[in-house]
N, CA, C and O atoms as a MOPAC input file, in Angstrom:
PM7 MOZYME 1SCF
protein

 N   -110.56000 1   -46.02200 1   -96.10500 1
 C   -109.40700 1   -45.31700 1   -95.59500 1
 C   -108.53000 1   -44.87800 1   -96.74100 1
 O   -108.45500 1   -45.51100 1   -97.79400 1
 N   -107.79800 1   -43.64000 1   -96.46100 1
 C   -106.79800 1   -43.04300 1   -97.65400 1
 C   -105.57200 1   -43.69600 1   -97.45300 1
 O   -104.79000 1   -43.64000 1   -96.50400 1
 N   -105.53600 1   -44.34800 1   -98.54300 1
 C   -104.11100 1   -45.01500 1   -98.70700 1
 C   -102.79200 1   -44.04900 1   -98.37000 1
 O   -103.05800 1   -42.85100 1   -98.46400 1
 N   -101.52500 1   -44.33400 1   -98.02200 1
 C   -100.57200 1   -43.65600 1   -97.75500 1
 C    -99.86100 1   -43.81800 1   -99.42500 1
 O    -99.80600 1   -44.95000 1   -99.90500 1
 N    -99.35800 1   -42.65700 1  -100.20800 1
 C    -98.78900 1   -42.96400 1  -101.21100 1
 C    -96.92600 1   -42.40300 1  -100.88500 1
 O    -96.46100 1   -41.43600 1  -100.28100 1
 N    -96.53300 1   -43.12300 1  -101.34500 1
 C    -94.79000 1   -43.12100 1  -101.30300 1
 C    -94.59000 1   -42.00200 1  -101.64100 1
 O    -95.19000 1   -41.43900 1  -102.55600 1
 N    -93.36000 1   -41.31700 1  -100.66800 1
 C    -93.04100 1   -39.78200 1  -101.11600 1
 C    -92.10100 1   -40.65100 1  -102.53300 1
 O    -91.63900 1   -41.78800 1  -102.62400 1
 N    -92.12500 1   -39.40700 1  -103.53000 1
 C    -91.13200 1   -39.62300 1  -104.67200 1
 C    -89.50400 1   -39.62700 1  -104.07700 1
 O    -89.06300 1   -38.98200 1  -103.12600 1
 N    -89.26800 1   -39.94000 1  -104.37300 1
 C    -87.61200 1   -39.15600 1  -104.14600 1
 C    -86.89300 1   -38.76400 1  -105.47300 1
 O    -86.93700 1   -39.38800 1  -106.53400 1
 N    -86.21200 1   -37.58900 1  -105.20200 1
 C    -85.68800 1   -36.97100 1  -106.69500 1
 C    -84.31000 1   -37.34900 1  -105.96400 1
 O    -84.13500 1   -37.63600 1  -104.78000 1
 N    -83.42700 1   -37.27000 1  -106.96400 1
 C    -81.76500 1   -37.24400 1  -106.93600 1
 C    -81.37100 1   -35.72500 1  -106.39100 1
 O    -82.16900 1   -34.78700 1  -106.38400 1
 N    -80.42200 1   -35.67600 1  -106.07800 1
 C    -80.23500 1   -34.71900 1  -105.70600 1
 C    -79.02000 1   -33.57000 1  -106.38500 1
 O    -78.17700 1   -33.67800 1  -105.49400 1
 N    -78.72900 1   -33.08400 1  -106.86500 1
 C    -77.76000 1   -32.57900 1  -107.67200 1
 C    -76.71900 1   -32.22900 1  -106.61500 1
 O    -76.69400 1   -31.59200 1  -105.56200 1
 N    -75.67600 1   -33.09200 1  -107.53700 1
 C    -74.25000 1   -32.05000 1  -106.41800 1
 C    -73.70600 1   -30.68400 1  -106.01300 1
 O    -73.10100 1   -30.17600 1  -105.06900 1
 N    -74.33900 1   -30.26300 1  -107.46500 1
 C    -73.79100 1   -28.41800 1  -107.88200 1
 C    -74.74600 1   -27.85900 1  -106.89400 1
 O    -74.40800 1   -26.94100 1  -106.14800 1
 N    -75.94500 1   -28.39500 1  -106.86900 1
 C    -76.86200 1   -27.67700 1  -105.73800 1
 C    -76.56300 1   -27.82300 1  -104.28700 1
 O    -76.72600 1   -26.89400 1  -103.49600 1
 N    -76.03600 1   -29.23800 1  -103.87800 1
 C    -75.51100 1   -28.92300 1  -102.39000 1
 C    -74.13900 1   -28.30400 1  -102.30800 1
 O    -73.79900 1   -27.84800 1  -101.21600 1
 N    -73.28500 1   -28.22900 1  -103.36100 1
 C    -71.96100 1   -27.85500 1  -103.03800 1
 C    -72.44700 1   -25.70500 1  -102.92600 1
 O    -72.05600 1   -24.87600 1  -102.10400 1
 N    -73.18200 1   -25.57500 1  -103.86800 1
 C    -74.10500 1   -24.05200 1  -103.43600 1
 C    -74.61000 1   -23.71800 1  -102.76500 1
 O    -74.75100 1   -22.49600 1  -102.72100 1
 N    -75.16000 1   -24.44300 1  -101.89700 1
 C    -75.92400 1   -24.25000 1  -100.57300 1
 C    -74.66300 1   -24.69400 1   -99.18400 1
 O    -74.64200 1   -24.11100 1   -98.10000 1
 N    -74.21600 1   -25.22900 1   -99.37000 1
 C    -72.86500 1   -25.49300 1   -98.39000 1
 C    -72.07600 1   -24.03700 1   -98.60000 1
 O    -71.83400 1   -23.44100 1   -97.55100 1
 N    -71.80900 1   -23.63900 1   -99.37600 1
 C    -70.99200 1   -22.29400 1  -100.10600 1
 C    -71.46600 1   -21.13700 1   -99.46200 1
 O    -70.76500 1   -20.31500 1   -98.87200 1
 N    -72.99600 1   -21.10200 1   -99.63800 1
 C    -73.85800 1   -19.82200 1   -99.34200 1
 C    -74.05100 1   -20.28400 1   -97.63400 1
 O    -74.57400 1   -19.46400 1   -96.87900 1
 N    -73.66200 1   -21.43600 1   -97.17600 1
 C    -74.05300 1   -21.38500 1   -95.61400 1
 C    -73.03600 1   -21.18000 1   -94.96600 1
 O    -73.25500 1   -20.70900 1   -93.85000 1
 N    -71.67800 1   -21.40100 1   -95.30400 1
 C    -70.41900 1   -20.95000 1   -95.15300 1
 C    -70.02200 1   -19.58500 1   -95.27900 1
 O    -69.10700 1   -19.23400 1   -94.53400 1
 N    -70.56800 1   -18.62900 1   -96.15400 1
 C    -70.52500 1   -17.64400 1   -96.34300 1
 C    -70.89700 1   -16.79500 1   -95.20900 1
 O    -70.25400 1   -15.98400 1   -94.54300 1
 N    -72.30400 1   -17.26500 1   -95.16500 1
 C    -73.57000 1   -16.54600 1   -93.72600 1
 C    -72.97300 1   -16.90100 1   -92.87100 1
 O    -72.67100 1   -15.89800 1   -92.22400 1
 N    -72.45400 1   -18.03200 1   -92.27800 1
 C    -71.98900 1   -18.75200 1   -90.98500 1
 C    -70.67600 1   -17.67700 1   -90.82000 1
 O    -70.69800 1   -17.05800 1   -89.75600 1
 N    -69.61900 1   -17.39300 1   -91.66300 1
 C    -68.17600 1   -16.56600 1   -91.73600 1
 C    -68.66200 1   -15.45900 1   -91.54000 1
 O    -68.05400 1   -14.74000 1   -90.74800 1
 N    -69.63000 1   -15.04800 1   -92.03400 1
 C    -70.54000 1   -13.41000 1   -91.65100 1
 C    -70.57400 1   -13.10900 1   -90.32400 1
 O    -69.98300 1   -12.27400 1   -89.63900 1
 N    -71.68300 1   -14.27100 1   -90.01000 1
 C    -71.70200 1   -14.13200 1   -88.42500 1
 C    -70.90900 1   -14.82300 1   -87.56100 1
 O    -71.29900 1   -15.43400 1   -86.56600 1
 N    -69.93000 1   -14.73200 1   -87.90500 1
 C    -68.50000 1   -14.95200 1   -86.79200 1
 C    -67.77500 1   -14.39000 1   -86.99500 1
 O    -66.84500 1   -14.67000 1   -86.23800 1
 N    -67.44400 1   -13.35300 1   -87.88200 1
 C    -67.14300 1   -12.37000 1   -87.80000 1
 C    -66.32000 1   -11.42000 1   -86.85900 1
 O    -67.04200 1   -10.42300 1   -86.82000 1
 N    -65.38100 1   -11.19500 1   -86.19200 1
 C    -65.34300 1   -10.21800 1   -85.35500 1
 C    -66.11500 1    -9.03000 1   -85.22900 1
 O    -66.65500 1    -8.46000 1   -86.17700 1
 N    -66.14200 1    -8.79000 1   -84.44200 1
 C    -66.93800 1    -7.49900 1   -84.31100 1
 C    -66.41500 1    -6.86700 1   -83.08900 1
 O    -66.38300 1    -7.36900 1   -81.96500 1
 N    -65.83900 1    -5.21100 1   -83.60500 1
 C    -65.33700 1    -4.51000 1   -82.41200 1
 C    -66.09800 1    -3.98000 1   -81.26000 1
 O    -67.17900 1    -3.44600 1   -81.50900 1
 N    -65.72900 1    -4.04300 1   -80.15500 1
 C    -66.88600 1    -3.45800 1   -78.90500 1
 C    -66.95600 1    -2.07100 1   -78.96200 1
 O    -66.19400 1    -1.14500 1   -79.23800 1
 N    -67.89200 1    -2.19200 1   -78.68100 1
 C    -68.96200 1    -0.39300 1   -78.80200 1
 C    -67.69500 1     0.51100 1   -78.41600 1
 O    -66.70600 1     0.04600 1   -77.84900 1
 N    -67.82000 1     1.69600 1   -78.74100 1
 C    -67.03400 1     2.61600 1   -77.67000 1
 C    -67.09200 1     3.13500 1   -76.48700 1
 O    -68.03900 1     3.78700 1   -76.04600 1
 N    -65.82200 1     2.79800 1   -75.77600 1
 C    -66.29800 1     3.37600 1   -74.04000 1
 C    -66.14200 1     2.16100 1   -73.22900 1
 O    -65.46400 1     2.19700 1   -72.20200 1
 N    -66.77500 1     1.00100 1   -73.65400 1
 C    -67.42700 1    -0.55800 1   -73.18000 1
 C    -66.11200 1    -0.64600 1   -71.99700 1
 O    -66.13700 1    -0.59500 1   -70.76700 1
 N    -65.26500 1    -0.76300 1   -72.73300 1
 C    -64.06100 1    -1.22200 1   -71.44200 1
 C    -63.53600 1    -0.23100 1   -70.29300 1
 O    -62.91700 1    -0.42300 1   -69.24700 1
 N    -64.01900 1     0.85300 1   -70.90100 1
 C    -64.19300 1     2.26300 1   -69.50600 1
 C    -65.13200 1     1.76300 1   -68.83000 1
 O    -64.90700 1     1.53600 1   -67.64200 1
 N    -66.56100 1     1.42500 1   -69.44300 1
 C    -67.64800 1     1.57700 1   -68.29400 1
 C    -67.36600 1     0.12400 1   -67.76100 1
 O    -67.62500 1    -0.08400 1   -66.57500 1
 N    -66.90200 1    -0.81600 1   -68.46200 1
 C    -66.62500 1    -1.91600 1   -67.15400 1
 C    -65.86200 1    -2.05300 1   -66.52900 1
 O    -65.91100 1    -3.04600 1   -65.80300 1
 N    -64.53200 1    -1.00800 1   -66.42100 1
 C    -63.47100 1    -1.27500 1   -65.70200 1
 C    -64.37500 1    -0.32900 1   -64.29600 1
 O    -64.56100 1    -0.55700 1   -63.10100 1
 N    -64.71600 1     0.67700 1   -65.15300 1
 C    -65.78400 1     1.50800 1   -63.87900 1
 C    -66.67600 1     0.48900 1   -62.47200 1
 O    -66.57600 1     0.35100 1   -61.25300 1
 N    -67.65600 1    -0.10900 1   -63.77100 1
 C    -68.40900 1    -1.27400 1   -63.07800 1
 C    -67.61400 1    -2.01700 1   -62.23900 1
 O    -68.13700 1    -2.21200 1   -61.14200 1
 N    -66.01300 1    -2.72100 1   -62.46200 1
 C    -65.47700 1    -3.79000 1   -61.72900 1
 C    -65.16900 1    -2.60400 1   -60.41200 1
 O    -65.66500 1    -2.99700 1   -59.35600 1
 N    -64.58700 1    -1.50900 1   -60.32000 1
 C    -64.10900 1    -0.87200 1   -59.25300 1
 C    -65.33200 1    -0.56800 1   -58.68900 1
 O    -65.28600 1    -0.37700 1   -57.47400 1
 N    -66.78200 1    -0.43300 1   -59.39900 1
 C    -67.69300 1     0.11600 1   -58.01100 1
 C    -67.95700 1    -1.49500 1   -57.34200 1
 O    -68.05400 1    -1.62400 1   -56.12100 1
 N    -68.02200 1    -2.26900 1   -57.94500 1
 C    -68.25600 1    -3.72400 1   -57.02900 1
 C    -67.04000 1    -3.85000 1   -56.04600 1
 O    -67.28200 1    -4.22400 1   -54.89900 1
 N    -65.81200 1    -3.57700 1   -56.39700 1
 C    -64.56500 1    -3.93000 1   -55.33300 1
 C    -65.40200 1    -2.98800 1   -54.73000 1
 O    -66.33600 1    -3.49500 1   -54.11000 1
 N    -65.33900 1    -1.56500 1   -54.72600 1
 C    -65.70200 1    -0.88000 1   -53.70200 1
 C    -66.65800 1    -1.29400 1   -53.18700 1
 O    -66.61600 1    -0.77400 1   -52.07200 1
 N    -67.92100 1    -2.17200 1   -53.25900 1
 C    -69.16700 1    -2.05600 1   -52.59800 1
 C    -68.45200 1    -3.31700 1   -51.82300 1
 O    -68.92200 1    -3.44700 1   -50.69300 1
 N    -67.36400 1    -4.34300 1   -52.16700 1
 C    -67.47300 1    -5.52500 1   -51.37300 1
 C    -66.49200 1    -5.25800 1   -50.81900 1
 O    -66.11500 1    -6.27300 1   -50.23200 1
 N    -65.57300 1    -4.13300 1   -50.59000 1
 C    -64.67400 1    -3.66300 1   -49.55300 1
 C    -65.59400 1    -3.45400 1   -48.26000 1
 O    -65.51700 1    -3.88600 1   -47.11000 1
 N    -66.57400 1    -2.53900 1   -48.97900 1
 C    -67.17300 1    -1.67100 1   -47.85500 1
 C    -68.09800 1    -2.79600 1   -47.02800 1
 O    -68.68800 1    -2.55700 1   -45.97400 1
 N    -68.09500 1    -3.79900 1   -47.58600 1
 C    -68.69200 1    -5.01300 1   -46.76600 1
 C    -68.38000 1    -6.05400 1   -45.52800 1
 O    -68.90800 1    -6.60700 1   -44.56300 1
 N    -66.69300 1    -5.87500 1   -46.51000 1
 C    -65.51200 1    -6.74300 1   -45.59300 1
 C    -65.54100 1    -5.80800 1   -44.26500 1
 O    -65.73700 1    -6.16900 1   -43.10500 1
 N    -65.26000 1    -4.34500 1   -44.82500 1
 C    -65.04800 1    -3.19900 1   -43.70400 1
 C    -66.03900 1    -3.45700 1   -42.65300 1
 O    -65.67300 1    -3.36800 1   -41.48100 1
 N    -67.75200 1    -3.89400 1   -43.05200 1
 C    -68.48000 1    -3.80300 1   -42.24900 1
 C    -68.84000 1    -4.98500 1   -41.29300 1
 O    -69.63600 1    -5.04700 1   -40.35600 1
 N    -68.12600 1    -5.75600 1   -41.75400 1
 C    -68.13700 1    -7.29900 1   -41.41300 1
 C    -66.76800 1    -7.41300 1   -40.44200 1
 O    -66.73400 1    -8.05700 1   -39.39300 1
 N    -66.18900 1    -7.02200 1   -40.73500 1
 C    -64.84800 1    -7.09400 1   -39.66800 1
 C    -65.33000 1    -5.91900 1   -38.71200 1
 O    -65.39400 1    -6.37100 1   -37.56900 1
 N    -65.71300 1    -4.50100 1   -38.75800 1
 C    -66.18800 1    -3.93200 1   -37.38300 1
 C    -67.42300 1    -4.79200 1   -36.55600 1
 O    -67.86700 1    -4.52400 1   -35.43900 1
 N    -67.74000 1    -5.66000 1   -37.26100 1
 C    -69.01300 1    -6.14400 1   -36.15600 1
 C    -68.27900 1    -6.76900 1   -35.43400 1
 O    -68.10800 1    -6.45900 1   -34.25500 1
 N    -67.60600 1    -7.94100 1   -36.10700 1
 C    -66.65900 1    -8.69500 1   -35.31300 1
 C    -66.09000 1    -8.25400 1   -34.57100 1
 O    -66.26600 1    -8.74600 1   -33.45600 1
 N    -65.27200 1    -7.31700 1   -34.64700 1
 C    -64.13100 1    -6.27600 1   -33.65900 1
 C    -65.46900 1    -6.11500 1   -32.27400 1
 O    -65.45300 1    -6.47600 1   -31.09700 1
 N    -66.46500 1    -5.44700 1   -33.06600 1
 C    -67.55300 1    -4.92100 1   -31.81500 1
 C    -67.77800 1    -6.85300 1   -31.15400 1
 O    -67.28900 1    -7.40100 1   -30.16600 1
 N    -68.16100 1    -7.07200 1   -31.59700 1
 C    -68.78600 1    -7.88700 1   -31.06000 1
 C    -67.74600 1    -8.91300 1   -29.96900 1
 O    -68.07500 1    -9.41300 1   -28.89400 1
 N    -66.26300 1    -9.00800 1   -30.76700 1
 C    -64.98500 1    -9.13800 1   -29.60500 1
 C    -64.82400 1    -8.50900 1   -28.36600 1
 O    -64.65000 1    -8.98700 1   -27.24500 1
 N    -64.95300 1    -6.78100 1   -28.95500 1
 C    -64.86400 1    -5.92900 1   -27.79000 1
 C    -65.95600 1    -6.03100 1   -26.52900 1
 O    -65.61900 1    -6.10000 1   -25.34700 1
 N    -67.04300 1    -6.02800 1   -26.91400 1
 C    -68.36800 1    -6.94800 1   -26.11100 1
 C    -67.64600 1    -8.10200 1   -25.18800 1
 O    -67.26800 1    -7.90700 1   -24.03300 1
 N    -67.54900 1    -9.10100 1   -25.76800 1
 C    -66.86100 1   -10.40800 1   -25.19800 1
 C    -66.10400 1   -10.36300 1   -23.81500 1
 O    -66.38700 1   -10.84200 1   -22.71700 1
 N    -64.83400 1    -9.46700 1   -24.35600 1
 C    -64.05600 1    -8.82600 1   -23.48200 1
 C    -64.46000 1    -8.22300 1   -22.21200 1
 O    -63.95400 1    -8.54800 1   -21.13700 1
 N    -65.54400 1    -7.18200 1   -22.37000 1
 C    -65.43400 1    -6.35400 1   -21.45700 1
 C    -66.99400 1    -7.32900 1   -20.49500 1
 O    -67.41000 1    -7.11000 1   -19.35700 1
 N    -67.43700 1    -8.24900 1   -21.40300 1
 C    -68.44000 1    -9.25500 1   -20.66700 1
 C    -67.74900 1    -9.81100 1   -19.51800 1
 O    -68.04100 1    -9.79300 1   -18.32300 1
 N    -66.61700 1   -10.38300 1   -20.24400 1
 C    -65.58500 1   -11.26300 1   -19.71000 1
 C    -65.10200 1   -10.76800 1   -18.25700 1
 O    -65.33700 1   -11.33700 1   -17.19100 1
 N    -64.43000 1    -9.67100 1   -18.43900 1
 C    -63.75700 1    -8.27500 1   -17.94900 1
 C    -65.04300 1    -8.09200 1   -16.45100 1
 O    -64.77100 1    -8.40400 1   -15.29100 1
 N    -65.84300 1    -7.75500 1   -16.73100 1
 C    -66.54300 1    -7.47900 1   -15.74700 1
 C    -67.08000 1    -8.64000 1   -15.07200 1
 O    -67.29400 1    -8.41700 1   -13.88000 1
 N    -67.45100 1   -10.15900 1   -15.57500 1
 C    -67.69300 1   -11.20500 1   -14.80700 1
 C    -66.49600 1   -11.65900 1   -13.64600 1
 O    -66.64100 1   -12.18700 1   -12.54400 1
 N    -65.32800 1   -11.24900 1   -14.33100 1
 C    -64.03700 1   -11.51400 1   -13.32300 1
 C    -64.31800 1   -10.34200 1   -12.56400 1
 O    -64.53000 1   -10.74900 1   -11.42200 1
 N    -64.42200 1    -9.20600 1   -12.59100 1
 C    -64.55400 1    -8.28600 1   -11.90900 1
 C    -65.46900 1    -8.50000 1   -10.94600 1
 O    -65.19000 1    -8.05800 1    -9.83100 1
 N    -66.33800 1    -8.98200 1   -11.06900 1
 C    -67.51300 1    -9.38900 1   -10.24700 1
 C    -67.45000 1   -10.70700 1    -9.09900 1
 O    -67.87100 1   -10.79300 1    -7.94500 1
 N    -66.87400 1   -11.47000 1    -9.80400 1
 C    -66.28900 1   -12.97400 1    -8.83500 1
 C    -65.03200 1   -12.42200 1    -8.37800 1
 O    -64.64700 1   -13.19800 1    -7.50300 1
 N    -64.23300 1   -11.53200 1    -8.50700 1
 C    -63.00300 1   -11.02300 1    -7.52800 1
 C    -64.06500 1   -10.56000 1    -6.23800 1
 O    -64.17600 1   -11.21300 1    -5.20100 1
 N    -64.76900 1    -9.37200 1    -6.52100 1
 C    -65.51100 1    -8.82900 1    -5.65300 1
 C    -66.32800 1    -9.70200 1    -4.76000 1
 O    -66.49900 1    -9.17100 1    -3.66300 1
 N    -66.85700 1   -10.81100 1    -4.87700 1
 C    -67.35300 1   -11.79700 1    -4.36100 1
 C    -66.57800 1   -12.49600 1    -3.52900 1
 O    -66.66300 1   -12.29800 1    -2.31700 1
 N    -66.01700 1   -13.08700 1    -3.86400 1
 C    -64.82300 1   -13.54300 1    -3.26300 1
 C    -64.29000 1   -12.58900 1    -1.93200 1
 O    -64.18900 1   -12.94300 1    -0.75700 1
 N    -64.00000 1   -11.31400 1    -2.51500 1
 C    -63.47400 1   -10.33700 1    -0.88500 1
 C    -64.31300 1   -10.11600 1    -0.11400 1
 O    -64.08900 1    -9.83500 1     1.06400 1
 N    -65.76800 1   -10.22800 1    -0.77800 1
 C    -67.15800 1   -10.07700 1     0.05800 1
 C    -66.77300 1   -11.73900 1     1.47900 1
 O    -66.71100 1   -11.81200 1     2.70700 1
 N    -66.62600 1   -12.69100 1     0.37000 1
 C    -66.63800 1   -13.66900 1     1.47900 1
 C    -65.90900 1   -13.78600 1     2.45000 1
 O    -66.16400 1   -14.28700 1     3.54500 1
 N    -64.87800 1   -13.27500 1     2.03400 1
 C    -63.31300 1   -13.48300 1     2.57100 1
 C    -63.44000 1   -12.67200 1     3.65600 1
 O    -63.20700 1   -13.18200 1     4.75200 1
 N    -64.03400 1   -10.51800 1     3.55900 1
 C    -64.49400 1   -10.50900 1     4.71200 1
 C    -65.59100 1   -11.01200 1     5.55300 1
 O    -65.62900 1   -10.66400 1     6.73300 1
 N    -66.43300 1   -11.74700 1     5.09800 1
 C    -67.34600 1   -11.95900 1     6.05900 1
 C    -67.01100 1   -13.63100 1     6.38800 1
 O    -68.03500 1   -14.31300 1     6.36800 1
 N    -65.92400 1   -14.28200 1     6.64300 1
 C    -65.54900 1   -15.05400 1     6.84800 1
 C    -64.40400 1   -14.35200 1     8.31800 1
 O    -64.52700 1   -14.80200 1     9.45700 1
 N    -63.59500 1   -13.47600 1     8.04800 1
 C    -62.71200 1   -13.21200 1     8.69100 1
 C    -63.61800 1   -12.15800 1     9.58500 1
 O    -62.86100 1   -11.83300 1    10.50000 1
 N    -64.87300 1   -11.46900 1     9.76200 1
 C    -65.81200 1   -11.16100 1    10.44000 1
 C    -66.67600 1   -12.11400 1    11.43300 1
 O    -67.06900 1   -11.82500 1    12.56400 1
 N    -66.88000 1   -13.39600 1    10.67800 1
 C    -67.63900 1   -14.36600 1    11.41900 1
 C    -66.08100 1   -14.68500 1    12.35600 1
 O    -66.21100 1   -14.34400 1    13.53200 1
 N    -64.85100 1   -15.19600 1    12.06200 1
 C    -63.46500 1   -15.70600 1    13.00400 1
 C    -63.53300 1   -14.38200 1    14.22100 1
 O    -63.23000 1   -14.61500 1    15.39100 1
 N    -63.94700 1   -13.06400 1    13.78200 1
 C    -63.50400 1   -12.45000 1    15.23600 1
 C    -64.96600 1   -12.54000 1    16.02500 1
 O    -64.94000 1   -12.48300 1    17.25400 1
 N    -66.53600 1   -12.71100 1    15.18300 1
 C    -67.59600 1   -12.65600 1    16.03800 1
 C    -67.10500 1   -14.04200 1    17.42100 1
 O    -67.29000 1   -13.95200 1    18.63400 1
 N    -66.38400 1   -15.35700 1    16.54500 1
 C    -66.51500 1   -16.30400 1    17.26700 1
 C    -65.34700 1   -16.46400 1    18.45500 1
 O    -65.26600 1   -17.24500 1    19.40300 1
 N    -64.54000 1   -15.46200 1    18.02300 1
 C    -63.27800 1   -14.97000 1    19.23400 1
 C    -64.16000 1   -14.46900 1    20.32200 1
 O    -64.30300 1   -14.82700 1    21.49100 1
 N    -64.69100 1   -13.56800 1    19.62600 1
 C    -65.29200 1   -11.94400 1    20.55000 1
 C    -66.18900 1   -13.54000 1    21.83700 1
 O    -65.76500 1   -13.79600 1    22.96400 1
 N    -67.36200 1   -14.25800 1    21.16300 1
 C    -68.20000 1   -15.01000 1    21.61100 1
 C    -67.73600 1   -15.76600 1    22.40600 1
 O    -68.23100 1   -15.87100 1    23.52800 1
 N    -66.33100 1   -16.70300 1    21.88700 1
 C    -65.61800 1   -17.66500 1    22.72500 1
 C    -65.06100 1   -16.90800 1    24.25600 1
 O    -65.17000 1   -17.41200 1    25.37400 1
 N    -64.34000 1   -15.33200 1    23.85700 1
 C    -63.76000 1   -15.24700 1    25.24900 1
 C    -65.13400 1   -14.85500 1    26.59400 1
 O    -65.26000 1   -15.16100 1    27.78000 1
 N    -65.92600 1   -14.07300 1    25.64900 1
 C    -66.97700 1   -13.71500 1    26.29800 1
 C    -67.88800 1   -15.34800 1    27.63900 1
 O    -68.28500 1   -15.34000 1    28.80400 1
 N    -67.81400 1   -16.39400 1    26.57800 1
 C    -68.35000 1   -17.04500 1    27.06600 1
 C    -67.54800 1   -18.42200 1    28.74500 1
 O    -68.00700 1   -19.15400 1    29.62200 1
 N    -66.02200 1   -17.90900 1    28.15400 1
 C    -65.20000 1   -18.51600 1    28.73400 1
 C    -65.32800 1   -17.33100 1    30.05300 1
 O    -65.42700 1   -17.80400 1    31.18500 1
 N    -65.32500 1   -15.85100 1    29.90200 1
 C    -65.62600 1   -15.10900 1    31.12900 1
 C    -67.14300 1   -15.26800 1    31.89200 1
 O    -67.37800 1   -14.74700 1    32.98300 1
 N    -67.97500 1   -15.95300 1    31.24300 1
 C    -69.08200 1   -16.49500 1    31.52400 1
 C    -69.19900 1   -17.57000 1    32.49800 1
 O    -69.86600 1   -17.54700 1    33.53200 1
 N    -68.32100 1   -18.71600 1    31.95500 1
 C    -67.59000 1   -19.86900 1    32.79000 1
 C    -67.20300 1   -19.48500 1    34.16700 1
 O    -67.40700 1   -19.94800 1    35.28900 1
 N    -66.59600 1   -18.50900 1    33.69100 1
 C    -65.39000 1   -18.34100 1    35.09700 1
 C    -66.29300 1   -17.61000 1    36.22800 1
 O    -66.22100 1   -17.87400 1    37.42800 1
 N    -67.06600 1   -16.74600 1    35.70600 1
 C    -67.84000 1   -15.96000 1    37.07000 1
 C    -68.61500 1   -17.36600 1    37.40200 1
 O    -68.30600 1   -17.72800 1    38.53700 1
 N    -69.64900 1   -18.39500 1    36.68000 1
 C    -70.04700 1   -19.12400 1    37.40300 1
 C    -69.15400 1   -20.13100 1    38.30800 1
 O    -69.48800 1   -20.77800 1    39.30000 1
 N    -68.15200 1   -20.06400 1    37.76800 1
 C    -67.11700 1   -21.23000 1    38.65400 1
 C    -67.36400 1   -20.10700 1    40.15600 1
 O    -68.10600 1   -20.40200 1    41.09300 1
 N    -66.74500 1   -19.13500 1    40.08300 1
 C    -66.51500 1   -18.40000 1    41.32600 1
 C    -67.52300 1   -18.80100 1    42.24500 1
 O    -67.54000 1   -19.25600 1    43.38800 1
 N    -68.87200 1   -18.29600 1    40.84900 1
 C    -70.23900 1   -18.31000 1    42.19700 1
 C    -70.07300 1   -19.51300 1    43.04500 1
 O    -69.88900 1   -19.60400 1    44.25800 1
 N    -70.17300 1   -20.33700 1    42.20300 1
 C    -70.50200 1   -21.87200 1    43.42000 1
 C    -69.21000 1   -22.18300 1    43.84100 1
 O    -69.37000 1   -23.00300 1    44.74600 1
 N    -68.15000 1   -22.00400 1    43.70300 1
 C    -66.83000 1   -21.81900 1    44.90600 1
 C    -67.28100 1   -20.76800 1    46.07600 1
 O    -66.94400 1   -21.01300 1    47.23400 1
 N    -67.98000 1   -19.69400 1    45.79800 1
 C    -68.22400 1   -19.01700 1    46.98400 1
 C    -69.67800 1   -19.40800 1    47.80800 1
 O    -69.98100 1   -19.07900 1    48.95500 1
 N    -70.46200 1   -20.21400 1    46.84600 1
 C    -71.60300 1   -20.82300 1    47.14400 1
 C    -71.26200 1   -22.00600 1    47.62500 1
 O    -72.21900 1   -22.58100 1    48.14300 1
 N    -70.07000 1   -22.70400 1    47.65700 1
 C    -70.22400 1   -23.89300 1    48.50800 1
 C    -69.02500 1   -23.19900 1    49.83500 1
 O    -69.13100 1   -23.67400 1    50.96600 1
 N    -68.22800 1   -22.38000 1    49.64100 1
 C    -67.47400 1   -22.05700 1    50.92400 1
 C    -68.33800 1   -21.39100 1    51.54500 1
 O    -68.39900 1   -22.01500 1    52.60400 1
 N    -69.14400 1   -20.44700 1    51.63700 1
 C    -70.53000 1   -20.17000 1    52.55500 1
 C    -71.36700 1   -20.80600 1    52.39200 1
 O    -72.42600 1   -20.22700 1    52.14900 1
 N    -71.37500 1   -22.59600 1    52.44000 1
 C    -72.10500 1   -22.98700 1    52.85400 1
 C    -71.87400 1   -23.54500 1    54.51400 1
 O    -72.80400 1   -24.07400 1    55.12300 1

């Protein structure tokens, strides 16, 4: 087997890291840098922010008419089920106050029914 041999180690010079710290400071200040934005940039995004309000207006807009529709629906659901149980209701109401005169009309009818048979057999037992 190949033996492992010890890395050397050299010293390290100071002048050489204080130069390389120097030159990475340099590059690092480079690229941080300010740097001005393109031209236009804050036109075309103030552009960009107003077409998004506009697209999420036009959303709210479309989202609140459903609702409205879909209220107005409700309503006139509503609207016409009462409309419908009023009508029901007078349906019964006359044919309740239709059945009270059939059973008038029936009662006197049947009470004149009574009475001719009373007669008969009053005249059926006095000619007897």
């Amino acid at each position: 087997m190949d033996e492992m041999k010890p890395v050397e180690m050299k010293p390290v010079e100071m002048e050489s890291v204080d130069t390389n710290m120097d030159e990475f400071e340099v590059k690092l200040r480079e690229q941080m840098r300010r740097v001005d934005a393109p031209a236009r940039l804050q036109s075309r995004v103030m552009v960009r922010i107003r077409e998004q309000e506009r697209a999420r207006a036009s959303h709210v807009r479309m989202w609140s008419m459903a609702i409205a529709a879909a209220l107005l629906l409700t309503v006139f659901a509503g609207a016409g089920l009462v409309l419908k149980q009023r009508h029901e209701r007078q349906q019964a109401e006359l044919a309740r106050q239709q059945f009270e005169v059939a059973m008038r009309v029936t009662a006197r009818s049947m009470s004149n029914v009574q009475r001719a048979i009373e007669r008969a057999e009053r005249k059926a037992e006095v000619g007897q």
